[in-house]
Backbone bond lengths (Angstrom), bond angles and torsions (degrees), N, CA, C in turn:
res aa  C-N    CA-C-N  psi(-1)  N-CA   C-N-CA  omega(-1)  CA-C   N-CA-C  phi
1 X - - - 1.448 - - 1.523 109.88 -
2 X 1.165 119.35 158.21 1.110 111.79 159.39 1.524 160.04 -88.64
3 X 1.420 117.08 132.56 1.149 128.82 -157.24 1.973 111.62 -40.02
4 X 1.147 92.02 -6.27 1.669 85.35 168.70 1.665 134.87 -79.36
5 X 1.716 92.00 -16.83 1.315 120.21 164.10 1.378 123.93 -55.57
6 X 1.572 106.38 121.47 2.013 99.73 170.24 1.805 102.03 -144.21
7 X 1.454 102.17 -157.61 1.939 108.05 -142.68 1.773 80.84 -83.01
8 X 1.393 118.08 -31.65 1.473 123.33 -151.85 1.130 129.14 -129.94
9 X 1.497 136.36 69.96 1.641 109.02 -174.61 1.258 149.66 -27.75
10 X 1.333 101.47 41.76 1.911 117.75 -155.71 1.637 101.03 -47.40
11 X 1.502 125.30 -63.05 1.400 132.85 177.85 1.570 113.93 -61.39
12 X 1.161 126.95 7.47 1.534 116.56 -163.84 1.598 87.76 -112.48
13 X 1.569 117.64 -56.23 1.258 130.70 -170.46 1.729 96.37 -80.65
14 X 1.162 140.17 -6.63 1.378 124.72 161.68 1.680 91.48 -69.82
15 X 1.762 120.05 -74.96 1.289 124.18 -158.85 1.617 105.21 -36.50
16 X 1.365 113.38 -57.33 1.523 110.92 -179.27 1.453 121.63 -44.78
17 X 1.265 131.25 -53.38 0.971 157.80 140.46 1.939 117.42 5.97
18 X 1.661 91.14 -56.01 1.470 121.28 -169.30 1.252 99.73 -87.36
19 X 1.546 119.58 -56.42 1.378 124.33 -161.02 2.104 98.87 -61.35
20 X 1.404 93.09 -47.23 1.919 96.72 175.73 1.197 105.36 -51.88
21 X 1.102 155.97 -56.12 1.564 155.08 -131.91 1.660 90.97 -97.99
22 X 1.523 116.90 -51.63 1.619 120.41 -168.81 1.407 85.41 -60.18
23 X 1.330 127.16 -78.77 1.315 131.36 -168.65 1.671 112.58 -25.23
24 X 1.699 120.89 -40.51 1.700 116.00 -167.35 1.175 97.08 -93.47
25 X 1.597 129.04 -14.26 1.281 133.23 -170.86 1.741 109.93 -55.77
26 X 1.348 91.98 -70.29 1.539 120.60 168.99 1.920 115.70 -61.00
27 X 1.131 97.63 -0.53 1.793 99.73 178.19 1.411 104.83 61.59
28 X 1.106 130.19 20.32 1.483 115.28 151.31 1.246 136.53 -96.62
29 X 1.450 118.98 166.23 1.332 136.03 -158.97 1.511 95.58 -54.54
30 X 1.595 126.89 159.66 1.268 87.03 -178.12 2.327 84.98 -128.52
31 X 1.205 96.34 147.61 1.386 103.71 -150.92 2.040 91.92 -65.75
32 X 1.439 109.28 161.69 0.902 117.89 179.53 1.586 132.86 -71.98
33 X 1.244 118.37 -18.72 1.320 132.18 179.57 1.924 102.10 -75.80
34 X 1.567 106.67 -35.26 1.172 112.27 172.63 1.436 118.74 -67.84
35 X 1.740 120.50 -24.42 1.302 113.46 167.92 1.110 135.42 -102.23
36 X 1.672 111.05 26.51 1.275 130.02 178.55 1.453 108.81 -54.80
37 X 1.218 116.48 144.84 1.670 124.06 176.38 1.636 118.17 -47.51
38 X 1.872 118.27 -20.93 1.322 122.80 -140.31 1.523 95.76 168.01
39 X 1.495 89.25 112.28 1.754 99.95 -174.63 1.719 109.44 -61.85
40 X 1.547 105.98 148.66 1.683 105.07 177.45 1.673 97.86 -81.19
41 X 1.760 93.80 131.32 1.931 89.63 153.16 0.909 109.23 -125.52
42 X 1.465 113.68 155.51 2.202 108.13 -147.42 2.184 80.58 -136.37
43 X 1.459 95.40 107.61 1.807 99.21 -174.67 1.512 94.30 -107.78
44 X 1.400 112.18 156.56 1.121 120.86 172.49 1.910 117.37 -94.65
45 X 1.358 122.21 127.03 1.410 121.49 -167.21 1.372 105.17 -85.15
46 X 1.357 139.15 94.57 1.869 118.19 171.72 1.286 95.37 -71.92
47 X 1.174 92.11 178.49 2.053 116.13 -173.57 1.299 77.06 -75.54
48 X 1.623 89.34 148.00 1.571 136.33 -177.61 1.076 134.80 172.39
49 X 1.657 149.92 114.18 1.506 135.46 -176.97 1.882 125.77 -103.59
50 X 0.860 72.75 165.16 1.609 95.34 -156.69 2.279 83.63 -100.62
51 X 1.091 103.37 121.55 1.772 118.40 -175.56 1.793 105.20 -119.88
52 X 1.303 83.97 142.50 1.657 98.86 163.26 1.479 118.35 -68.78
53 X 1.350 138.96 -178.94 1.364 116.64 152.52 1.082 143.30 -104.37
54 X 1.858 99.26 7.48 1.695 106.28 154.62 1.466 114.53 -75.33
55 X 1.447 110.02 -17.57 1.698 96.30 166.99 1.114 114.46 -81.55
56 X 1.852 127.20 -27.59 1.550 116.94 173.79 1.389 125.45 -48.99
57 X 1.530 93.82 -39.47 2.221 117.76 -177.65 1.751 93.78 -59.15
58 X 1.232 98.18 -65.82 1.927 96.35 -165.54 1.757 114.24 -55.12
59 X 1.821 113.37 -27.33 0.691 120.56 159.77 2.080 147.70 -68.18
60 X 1.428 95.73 -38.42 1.219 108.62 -168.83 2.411 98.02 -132.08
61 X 0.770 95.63 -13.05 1.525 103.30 163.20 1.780 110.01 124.96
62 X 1.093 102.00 176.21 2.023 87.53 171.91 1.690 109.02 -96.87
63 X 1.654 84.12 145.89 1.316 98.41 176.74 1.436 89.05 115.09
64 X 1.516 134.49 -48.83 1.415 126.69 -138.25 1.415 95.53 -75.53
65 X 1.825 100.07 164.34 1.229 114.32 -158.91 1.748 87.49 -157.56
66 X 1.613 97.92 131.54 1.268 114.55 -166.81 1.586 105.04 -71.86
67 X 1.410 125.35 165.71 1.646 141.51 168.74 1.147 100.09 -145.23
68 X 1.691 77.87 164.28 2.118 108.04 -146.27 1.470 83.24 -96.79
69 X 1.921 106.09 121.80 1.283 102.68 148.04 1.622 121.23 -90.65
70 X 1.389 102.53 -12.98 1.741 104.16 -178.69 1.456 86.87 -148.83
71 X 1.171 106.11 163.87 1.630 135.58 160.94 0.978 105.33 -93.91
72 X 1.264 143.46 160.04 1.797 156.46 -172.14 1.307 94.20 -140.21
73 X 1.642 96.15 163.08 1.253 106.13 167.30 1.224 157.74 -37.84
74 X 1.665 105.23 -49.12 0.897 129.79 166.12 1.530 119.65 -67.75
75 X 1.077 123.81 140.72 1.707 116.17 171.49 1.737 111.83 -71.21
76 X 1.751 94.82 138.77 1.502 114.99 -168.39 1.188 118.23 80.89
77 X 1.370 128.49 -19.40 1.236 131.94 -159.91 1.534 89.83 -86.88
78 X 1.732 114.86 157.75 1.727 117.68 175.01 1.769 103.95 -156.46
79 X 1.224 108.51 148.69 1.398 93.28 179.56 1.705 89.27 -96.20
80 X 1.236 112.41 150.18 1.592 108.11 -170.95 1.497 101.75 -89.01
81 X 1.450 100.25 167.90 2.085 101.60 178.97 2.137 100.89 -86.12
82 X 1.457 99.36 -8.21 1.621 95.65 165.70 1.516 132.05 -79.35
83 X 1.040 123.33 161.84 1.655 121.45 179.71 1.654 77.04 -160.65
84 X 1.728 83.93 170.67 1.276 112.43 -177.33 1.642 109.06 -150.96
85 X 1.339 113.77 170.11 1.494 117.54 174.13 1.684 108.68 -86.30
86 X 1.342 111.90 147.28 1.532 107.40 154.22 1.320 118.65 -125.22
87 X 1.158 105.69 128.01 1.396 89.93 179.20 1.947 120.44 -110.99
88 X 0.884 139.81 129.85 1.131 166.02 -96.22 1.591 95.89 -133.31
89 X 1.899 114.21 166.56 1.665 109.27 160.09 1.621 99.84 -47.37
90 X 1.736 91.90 172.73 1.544 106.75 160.85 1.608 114.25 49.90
91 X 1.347 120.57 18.30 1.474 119.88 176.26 1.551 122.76 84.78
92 X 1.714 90.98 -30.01 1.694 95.16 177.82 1.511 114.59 -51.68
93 X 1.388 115.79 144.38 1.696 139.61 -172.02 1.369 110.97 -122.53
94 X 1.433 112.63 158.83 1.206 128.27 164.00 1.587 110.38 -133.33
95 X 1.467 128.86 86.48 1.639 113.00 170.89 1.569 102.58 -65.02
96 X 1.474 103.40 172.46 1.225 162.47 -169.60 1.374 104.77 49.12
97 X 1.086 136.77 47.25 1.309 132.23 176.78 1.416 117.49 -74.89
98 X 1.235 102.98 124.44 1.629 112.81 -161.20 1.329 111.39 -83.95
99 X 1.436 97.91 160.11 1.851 99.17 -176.68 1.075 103.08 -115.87
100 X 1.587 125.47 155.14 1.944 119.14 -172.57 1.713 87.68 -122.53
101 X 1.114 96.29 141.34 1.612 100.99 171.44 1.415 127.45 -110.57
102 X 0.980 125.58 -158.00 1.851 133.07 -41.51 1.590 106.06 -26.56
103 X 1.661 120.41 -158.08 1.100 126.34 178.49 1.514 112.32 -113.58
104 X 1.258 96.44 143.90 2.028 99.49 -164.11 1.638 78.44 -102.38
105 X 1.356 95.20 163.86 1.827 133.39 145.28 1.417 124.42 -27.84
106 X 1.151 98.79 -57.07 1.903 122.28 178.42 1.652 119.14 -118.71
107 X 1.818 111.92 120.39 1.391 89.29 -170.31 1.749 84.49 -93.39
108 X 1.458 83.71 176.51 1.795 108.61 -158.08 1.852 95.44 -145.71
109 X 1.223 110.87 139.52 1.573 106.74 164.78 1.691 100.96 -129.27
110 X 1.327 122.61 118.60 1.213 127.82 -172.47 2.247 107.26 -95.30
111 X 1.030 91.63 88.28 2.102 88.18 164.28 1.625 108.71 -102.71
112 X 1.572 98.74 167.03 1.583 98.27 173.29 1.522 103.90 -108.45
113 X 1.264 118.50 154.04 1.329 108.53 175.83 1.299 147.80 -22.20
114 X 1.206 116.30 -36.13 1.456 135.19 139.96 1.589 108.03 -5.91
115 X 1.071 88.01 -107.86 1.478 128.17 170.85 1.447 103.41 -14.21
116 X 1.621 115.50 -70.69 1.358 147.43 -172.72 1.522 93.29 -41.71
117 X 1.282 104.61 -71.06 1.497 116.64 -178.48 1.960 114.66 -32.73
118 X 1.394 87.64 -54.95 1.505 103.46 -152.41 1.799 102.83 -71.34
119 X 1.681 117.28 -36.51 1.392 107.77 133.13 1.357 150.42 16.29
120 X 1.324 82.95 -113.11 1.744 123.21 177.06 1.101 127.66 145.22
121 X 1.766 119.39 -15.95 1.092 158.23 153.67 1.263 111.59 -13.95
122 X 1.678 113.59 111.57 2.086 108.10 174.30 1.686 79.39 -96.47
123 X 1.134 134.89 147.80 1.132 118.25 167.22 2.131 100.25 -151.76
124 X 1.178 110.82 144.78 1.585 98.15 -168.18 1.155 88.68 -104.07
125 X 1.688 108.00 -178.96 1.621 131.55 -174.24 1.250 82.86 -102.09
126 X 1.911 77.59 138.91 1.971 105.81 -174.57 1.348 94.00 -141.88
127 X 1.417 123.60 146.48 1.637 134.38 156.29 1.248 94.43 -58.77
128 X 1.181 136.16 149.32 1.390 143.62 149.26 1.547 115.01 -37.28
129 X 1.447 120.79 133.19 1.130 122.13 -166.71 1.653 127.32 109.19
130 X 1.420 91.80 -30.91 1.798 103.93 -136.51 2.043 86.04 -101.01
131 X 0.977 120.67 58.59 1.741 109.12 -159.89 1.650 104.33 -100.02
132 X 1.955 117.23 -4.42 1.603 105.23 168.19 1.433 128.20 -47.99
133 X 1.305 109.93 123.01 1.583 125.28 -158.69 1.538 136.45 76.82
134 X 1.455 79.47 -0.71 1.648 96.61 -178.65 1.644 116.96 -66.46
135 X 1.235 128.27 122.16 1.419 119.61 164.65 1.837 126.24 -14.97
136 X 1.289 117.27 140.24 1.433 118.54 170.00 2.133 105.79 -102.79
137 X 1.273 80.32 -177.14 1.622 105.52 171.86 1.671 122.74 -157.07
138 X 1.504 103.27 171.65 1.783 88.64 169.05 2.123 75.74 -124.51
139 X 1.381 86.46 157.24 1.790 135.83 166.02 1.076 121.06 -119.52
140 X 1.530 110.88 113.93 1.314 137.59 164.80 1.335 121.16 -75.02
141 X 1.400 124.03 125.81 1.675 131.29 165.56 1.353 110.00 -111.23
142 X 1.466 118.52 -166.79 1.308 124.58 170.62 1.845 98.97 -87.73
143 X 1.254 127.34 -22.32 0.845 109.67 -159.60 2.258 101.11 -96.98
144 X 1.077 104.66 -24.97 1.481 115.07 169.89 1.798 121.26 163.63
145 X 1.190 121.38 -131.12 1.370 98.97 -175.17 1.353 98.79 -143.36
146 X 1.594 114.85 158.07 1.628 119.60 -166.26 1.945 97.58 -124.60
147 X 0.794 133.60 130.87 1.580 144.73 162.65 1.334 123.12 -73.36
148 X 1.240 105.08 112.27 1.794 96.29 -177.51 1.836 88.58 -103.40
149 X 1.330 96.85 152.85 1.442 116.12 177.86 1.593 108.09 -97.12
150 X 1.293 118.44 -35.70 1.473 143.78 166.31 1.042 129.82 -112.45
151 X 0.946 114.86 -177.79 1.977 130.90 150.30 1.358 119.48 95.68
152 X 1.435 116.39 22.00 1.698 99.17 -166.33 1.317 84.44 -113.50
153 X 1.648 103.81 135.32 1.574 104.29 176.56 1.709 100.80 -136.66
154 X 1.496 111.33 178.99 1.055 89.80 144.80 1.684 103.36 -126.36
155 X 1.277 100.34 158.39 1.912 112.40 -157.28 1.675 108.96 -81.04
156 X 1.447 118.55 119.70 1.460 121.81 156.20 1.208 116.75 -53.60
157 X 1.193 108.19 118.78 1.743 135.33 170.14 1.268 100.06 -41.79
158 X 1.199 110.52 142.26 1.309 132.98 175.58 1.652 131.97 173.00
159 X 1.202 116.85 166.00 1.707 129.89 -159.25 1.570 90.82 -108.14
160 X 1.698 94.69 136.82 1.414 98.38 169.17 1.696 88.22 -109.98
161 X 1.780 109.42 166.12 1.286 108.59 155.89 1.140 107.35 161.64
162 X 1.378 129.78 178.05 1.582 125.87 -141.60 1.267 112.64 -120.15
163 X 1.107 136.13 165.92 1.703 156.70 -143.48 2.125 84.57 -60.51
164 X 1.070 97.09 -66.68 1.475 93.87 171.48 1.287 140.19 -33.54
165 X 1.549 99.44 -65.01 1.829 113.44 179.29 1.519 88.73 -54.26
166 X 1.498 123.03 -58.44 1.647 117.38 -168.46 1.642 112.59 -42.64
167 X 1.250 114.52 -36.48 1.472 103.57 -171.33 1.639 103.51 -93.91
168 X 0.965 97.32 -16.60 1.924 90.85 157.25 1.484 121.22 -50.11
169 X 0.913 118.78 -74.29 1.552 160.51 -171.18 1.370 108.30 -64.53
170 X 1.764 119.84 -7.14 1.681 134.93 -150.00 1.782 99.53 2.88
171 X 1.531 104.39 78.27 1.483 113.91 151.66 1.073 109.25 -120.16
172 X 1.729 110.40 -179.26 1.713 102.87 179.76 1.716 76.55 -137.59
173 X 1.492 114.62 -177.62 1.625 108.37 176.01 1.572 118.48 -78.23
174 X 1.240 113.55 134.22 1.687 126.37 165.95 1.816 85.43 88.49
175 X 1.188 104.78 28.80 1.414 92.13 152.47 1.637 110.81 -88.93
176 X 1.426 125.95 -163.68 1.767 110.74 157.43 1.841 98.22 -145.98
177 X 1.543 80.76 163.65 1.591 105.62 -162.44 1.793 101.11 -114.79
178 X 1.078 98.12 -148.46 1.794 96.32 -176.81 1.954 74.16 -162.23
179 X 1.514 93.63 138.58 1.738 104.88 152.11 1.570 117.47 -112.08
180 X 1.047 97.47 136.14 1.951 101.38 -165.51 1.651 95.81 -109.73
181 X 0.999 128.55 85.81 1.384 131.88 155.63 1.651 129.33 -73.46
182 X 1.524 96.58 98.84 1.776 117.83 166.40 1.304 132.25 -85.56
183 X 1.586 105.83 70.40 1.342 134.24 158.88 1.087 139.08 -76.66
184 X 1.554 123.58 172.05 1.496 99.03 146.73 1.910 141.06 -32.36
185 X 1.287 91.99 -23.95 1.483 91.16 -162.77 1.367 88.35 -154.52
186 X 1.468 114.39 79.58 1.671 137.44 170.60 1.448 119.66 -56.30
187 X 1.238 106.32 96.32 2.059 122.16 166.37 1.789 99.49 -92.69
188 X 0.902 103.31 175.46 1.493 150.59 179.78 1.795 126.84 -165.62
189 X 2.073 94.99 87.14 1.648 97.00 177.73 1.396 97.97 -92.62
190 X 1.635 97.57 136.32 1.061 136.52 163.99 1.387 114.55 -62.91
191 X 1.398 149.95 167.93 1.768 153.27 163.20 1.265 90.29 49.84
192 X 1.770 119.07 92.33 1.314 110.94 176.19 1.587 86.50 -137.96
193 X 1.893 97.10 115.97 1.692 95.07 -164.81 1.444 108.27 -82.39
194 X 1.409 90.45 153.16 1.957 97.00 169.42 1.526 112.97 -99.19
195 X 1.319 107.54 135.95 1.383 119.21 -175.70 1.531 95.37 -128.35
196 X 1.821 113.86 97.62 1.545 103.72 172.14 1.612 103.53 -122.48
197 X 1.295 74.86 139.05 1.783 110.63 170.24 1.240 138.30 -146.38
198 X 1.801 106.36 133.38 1.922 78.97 -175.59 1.537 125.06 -72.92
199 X 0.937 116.35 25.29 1.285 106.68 168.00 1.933 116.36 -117.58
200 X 1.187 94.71 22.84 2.044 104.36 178.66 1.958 97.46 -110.55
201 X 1.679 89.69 153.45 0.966 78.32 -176.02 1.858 86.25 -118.54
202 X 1.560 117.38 167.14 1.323 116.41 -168.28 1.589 119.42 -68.38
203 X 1.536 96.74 96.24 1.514 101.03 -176.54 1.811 117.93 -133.54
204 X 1.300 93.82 138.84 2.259 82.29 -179.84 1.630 89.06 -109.95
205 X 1.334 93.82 155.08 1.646 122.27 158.74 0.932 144.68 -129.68
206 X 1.346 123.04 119.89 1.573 118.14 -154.84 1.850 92.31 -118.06
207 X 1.397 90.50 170.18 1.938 90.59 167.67 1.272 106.36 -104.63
208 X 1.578 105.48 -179.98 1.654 100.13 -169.36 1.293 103.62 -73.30
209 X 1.109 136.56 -31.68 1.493 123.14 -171.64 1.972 108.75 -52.58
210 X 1.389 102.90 -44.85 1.511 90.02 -176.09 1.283 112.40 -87.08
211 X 1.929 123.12 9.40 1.483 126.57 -174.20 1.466 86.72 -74.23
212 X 1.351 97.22 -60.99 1.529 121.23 -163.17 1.887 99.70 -35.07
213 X 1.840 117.63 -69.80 0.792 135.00 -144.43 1.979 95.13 -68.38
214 X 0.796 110.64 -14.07 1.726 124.12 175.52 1.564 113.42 -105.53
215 X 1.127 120.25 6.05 1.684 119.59 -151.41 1.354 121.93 -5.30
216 X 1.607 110.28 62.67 1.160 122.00 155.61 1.708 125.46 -48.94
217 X 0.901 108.51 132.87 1.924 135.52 -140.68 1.488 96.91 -130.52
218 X 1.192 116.00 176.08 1.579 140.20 147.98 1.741 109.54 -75.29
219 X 1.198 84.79 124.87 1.665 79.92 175.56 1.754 113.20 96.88
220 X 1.648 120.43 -18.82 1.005 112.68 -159.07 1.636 111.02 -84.62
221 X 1.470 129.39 136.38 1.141 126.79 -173.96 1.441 133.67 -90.58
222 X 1.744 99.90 101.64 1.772 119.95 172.35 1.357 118.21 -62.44
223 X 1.604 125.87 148.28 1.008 130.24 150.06 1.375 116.18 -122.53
224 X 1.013 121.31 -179.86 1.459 109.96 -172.53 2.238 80.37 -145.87
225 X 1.199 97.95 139.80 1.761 128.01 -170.45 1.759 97.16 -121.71
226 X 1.683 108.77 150.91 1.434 124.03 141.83 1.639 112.36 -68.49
């Protein structure tokens, strides 16, 4: 994931915070994105997969059990201090590809086109989860290598966030939104899925190709649209 990611929106919910008070200071209306329940933080996802833990065992030995090199945003979620190789058609590889934890049901390896490309990989856009017919790979550990039959996608953008933010926003989940990023170099993505739950906290994710293609920054200002 990306390194822009941390445990707390400490700077997002100060700015909000600031922008409300400037806003009543001056007696104006005060705009709606500012009275959202829970500031948006919009992180960028690099390729990375998410493993079962018979692929961790075949991978890293039995018994083993992954550790947190970072905490993520989301609660429980960690980017682990493991990576692995993938290797791709035609032999082409990618080392250190990181694993996010705990361990899911279904492993999944998420790249952005980029990536996909650089491969060999045709691979389509999937919601997370969704990997029937999806391309496979093999993964390299220190301990040997695991075969995926499926799962390599690259992941549709989308907002996680909770029973609340949804009735802000009047969405319900797997509806879609649009993120309007006012940067240097101002996009508006379109099909931006909602994933609500009470247990997410209000966050979008894009891959680097569309971080890149917005040069989304620290500091740079998201909105989130019907």
């Amino acid at each position: 994931m990306a390194q822009t990611e941390q445990k707390m929106p400490l700077r997002a919910a100060v700015e909000n915070l600031v922008r409300h008070a400037v806003y009543k200071q001056l007696g104006l209306n005060v705009p709606r994105v500012v009275c959202a329940p829970n500031p948006l933080v919009v992180n960028v996802s690099a390729r990375h997969c998410h493993l079962t833990k018979e692929a961790v065992e075949a991978l890293f030995g039995k018994g083993y059990e992954l550790s947190v090199h970072k905490w993520l945003y989301q609660d429980g979620q960690f980017a682990a201090k493991e990576t692995v190789t993938l290797i791709g058609p035609r032999s082409r590889m990618i080392s250190n590809l990181r694993i996010l934890g705990p361990c899911r049901k279904e492993n999944q390896v998420e790249l952005a086109l980029t990536d996909a490309r650089l491969l060999g990989f045709d691979v389509p856009l999937r919601n997370s989860g969704d990997v029937k017919g999806t391309p496979g790979c093999m993964l390299m550990g220190p301990n040997g290598f695991f075969e995926m039959d499926s799962g390599v996608i690259r992941a549709h953008r989308h907002v996680h966030m909770s029973p609340a933010d949804a009735e802000f926003y009047g969405v319900k989940d797997k509806d879609f939104m649009r993120l309007a990023v006012r940067g240097e170099n101002p996009i508006v993505f379109d099909d931006l899925l909602c994933r609500v739950d009470p247990a997410l906290r209000l966050e979008v994710h894009i891959d680097t190709d569309e971080g890149n293609a917005c040069g989304l920054g620290e500091g740079t200002f998201c909105e989130l649209l019907k």
